[in-house]
C-alpha atoms as one frame of an Amber mdcrd trajectory, in Angstrom:
protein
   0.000   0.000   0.000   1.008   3.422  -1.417   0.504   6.757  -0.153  -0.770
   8.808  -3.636  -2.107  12.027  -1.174  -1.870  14.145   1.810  -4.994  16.301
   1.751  -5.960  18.666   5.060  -8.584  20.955   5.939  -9.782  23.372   8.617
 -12.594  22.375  10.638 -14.911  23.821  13.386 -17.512  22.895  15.818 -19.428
  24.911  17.980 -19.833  24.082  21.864 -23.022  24.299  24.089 -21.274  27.088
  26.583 -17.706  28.264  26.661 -15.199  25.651  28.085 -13.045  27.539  30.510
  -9.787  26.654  32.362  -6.730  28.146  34.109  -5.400  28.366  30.693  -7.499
  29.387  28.100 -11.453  30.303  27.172 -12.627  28.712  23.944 -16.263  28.809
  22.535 -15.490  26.703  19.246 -13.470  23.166  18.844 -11.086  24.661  15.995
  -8.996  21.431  14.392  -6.848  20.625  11.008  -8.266  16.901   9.320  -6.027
  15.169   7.444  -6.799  13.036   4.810  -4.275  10.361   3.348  -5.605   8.668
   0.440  -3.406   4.966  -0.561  -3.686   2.788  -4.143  -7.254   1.054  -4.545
  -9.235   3.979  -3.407  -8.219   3.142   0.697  -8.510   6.321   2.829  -8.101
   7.134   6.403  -8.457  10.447   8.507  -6.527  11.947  11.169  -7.069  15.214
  13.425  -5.380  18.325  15.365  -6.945  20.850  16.920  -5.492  24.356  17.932
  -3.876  24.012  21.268  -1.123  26.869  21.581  -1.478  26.991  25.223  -0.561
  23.716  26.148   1.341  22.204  22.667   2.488  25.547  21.275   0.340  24.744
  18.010  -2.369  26.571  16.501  -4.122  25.862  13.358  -1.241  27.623  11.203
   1.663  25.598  12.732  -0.182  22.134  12.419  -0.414  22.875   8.473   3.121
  24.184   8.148   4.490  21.328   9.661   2.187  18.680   7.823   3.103  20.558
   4.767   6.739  20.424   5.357   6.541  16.553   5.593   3.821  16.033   2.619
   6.399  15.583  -0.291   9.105  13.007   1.043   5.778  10.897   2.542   3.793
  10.614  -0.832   5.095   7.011  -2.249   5.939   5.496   0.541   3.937   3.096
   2.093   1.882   4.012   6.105   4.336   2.030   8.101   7.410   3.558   6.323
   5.909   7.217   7.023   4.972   6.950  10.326   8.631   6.115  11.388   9.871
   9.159   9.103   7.347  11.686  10.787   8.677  10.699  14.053  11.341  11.657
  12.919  11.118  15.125  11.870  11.019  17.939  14.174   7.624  18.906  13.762
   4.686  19.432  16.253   3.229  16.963  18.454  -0.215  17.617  17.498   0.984
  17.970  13.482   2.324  14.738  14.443  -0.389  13.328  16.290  -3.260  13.656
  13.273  -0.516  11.807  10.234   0.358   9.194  13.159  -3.435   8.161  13.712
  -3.878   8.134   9.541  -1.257   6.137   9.177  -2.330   3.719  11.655  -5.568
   3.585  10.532  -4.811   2.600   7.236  -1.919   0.101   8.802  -5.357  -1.766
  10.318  -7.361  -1.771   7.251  -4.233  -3.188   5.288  -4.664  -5.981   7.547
  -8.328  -6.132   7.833  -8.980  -5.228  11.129 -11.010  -2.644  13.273  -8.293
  -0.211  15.157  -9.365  -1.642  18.286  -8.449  -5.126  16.956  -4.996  -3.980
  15.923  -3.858  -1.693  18.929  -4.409  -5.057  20.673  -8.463  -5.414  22.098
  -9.996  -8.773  21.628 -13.729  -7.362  21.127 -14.896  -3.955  22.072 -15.948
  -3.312  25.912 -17.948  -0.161  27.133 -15.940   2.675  28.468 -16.868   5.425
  30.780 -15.570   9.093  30.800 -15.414  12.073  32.591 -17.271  15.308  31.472
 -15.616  18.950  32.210 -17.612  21.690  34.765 -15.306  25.200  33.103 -14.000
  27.355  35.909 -16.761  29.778  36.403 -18.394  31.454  39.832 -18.978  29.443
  42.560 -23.108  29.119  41.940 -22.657  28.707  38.372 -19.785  25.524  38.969
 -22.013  23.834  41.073 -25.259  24.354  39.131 -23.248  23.077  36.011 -22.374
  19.793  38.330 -25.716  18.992  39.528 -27.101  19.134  35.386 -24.482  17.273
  34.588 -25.483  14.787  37.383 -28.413  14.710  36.669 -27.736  13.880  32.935
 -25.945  10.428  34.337 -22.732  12.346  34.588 -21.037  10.690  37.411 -17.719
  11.362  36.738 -17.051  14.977  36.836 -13.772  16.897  36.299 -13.903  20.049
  38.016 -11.461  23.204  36.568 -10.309  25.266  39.159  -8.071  28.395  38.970
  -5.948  30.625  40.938  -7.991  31.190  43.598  -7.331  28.612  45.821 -10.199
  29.829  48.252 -13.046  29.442  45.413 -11.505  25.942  44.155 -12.091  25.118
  48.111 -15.299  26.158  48.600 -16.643  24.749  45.040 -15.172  21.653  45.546
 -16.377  20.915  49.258 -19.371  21.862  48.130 -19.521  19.675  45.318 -18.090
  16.487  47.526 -21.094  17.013  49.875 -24.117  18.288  47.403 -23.195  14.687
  45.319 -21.516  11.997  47.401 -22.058   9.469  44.871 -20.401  11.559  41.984
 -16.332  10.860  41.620 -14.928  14.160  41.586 -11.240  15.020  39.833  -9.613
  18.695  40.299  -8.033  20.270  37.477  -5.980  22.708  38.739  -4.413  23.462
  35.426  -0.691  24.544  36.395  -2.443  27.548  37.874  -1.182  26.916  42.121
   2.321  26.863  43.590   3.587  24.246  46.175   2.318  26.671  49.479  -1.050
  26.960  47.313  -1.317  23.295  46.139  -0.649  22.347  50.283  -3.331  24.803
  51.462  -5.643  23.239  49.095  -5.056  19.578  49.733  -5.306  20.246  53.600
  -8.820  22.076  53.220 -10.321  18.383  51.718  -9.577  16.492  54.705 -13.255
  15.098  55.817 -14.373  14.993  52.004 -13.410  12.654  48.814 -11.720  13.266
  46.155 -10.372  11.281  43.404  -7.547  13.170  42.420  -5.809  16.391  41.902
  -4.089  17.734  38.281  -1.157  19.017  37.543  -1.284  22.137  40.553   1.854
  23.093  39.878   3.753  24.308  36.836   5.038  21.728  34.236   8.347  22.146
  34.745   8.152  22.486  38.571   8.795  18.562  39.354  10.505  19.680  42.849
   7.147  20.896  44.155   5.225  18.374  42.262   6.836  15.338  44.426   6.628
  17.349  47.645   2.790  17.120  46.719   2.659  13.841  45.904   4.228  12.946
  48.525   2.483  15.226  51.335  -1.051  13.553  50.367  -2.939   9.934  50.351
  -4.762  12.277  47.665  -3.757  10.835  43.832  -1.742  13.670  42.070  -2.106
  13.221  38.251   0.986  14.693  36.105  -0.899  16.377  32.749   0.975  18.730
  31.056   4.472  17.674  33.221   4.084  14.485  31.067   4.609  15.141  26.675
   6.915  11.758  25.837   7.964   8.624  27.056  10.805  10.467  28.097   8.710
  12.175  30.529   6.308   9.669  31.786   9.997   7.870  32.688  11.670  10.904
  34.914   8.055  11.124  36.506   8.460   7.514  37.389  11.712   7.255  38.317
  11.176  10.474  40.926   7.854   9.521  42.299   6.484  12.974  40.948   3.223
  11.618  40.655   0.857   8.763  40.999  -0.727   8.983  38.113  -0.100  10.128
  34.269  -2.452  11.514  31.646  -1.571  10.348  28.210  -2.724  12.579  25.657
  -2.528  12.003  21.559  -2.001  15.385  21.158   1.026  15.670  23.918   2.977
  12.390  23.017   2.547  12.701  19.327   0.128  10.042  17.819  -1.327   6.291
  18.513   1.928   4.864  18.177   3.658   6.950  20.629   1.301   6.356  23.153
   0.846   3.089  22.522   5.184   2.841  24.312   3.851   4.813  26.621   0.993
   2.628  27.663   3.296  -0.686  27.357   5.792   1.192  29.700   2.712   1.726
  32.010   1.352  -1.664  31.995   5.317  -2.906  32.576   5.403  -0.670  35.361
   2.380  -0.747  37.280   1.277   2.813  35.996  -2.248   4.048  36.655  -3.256
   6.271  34.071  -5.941   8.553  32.283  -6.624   8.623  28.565  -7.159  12.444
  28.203  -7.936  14.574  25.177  -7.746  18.511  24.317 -10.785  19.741  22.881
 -11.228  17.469  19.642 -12.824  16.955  16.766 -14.958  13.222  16.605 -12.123
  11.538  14.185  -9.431  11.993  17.278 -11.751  11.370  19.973 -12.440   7.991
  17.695  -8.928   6.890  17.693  -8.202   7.874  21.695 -11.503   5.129  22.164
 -10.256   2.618  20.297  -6.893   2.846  22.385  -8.578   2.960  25.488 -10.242
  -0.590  24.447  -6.981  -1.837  23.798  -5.601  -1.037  27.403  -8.649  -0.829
  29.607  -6.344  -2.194  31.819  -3.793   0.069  32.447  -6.205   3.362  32.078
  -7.981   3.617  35.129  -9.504   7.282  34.182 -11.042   8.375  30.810 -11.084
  12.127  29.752 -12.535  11.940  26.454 -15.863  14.464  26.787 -15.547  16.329
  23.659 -18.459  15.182  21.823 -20.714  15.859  24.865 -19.738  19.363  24.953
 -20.506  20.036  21.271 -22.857  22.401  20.595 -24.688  19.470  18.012 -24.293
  15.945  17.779 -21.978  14.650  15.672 -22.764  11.955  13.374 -18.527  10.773
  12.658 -18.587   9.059  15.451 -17.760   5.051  16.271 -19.659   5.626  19.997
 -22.585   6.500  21.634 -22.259   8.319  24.836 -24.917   8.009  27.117 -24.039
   9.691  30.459 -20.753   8.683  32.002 -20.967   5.314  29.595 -19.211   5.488
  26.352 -20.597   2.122  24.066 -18.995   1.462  20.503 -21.565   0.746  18.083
């Protein structure tokens, strides 16, 4: 199999309300699809969406850098292009939407569903998350208790600076829904003194875990945390490569890690990163940015394929889009994600 074209496109898809974190206030998803067309009319699809606050990559950069590769790819067959693009020093996410084409068409050369080649026997139901923006106190736990009601069980909470109001909406939240699992994003946005005041105000309630409070690069404070609490500290945005995931490890920075197509550069690469995890006794959580269906796809059919090692999925995209889409290989209902 052949690679005869490299086609992309620009893509957006409104959401219900804005989706608001430490970081960044978005009110579209906003993604490049790539389309790689092979001999005998066999295509497959890959995405990236515009992420410059976390992967340094808006829509601009992803074309540049799937441009830059197009030519030298265009010949050759999926498996010898994937190892060339990884490779190149290009973006992660630019990186990330080829990878999961390239894969994809990898699986239909040998007949199978992607689930089937990343390694799962037969499909099994998955349940995610869904994200409650950072917003005032009332409106936070308002947005909780819809989303509750809804069948939302699993609810990742954004928090920001203010430690106080990430207290107060989270207590809150722990003793309005008992039965709901609750997960704190803080984002990056505390500091060590911060991220200590806030882990000592949940004594007497449950929580499931606590984000990336500290700065990426801050892996000092991050294992004082992790350390200072029975609390689960999840390393997000501390966490790109295999690389990473490995120092983390090795230094006890965290407890858990949140692989991300977008961060780690494509199916493949977090495919190491998920063997590494499963070698190691890892716990981790299949996150996403905010993406279009085609990527959220993909993450799914990876988190089939190691539904052992990912104890926490973060794949709510499609619930927070503003209409349905119809690209998808899942129905969500609720927390419960079920492939069709």
């Amino acid at each position: 199999m052949k690679i005869l074209n490299i086609e992309t496109e620009i893509k957006l898809i409104e959401l219900k309300t804005p989706f608001i974190t430490a970081l960044r206030r978005v009110e579209s998803v906003e993604f490049v699809r790539v389309k790689v067309s092979c001999e005998n009319k066999v295509v497959a699809f890959g995405e990236a969406p515009a992420t410059k606050a976390i992967t340094g990559e808006g829509v601009e950069e992803i074309l540049y850098s799937i441009e830059t590769v197009r030519e030298p790819i265009l010949g050759e067959s999926p498996q010898d292009s994937l190892a060339f693009i990884h490779e190149q020093s290009i973006g992660s996410s630019a990186k990330a939407a080829l990878d999961m084409a390239f894969v994809s068409l990898m699986a239909q050369e040998k007949q199978q569903k992607l689930y089937e080649y990343l390694g799962a026997k037969e499909p099994c139901d998955l349940q995610t998350d869904i994200t409650i923006s950072l917003g005032s106190e009332d409106k936070m736990i308002r947005d909780a208790k819809e989303a509750y009601k809804e069948g939302m069980d699993i609810l990742k909470i954004k928090v920001g600076k203010d430690v106080d109001h990430a207290i107060k909406v989270v207590r809150e939240l722990c003793i309005e829904l008992p039965k709901v699992k609750i997960l704190v994003d803080a984002n990056q946005a505390w500091n060590l003194e911060e991220s200590l005041m806030f882990i000592n105000a949940m004594k007497g309630v449950k929580i499931e875990l606590i984000e990336q409070p500290v700065a990426a690069e801050d892996l000092d404070a991050l294992c004082v945390i992790t350390k200072s609490t029975p609390i689960d500290i999840l390393a997000d945005e501390a966490v790109f490569t295999l690389e990473d995931v490995k120092k983390v490890y090795t230094h006890r920075c965290a407890d858990i890690i949140n692989i991300k197509l977008m961060k780690c550069g494509g199916l493949s690469k977090a495919v190491e990163i998920l063997e590494y995890a499963r070698a190691n006794d890892i716990k981790c959580m299949l996150g996403s940015m905010l993406e279009g269906p085609i990527s959220i796809n993909a993450a799914l059919h990876l988190a089939m394929a190691y539904s052992d090692v990912i104890k926490y999925l973060d794949l709510d995209s499609p619930l927070l889009y503003k209409t349905p889409s119809d690209e998808l290989d899942f129905l969500y209902a609720g927390s419960q994600v079920i492939y069709l």
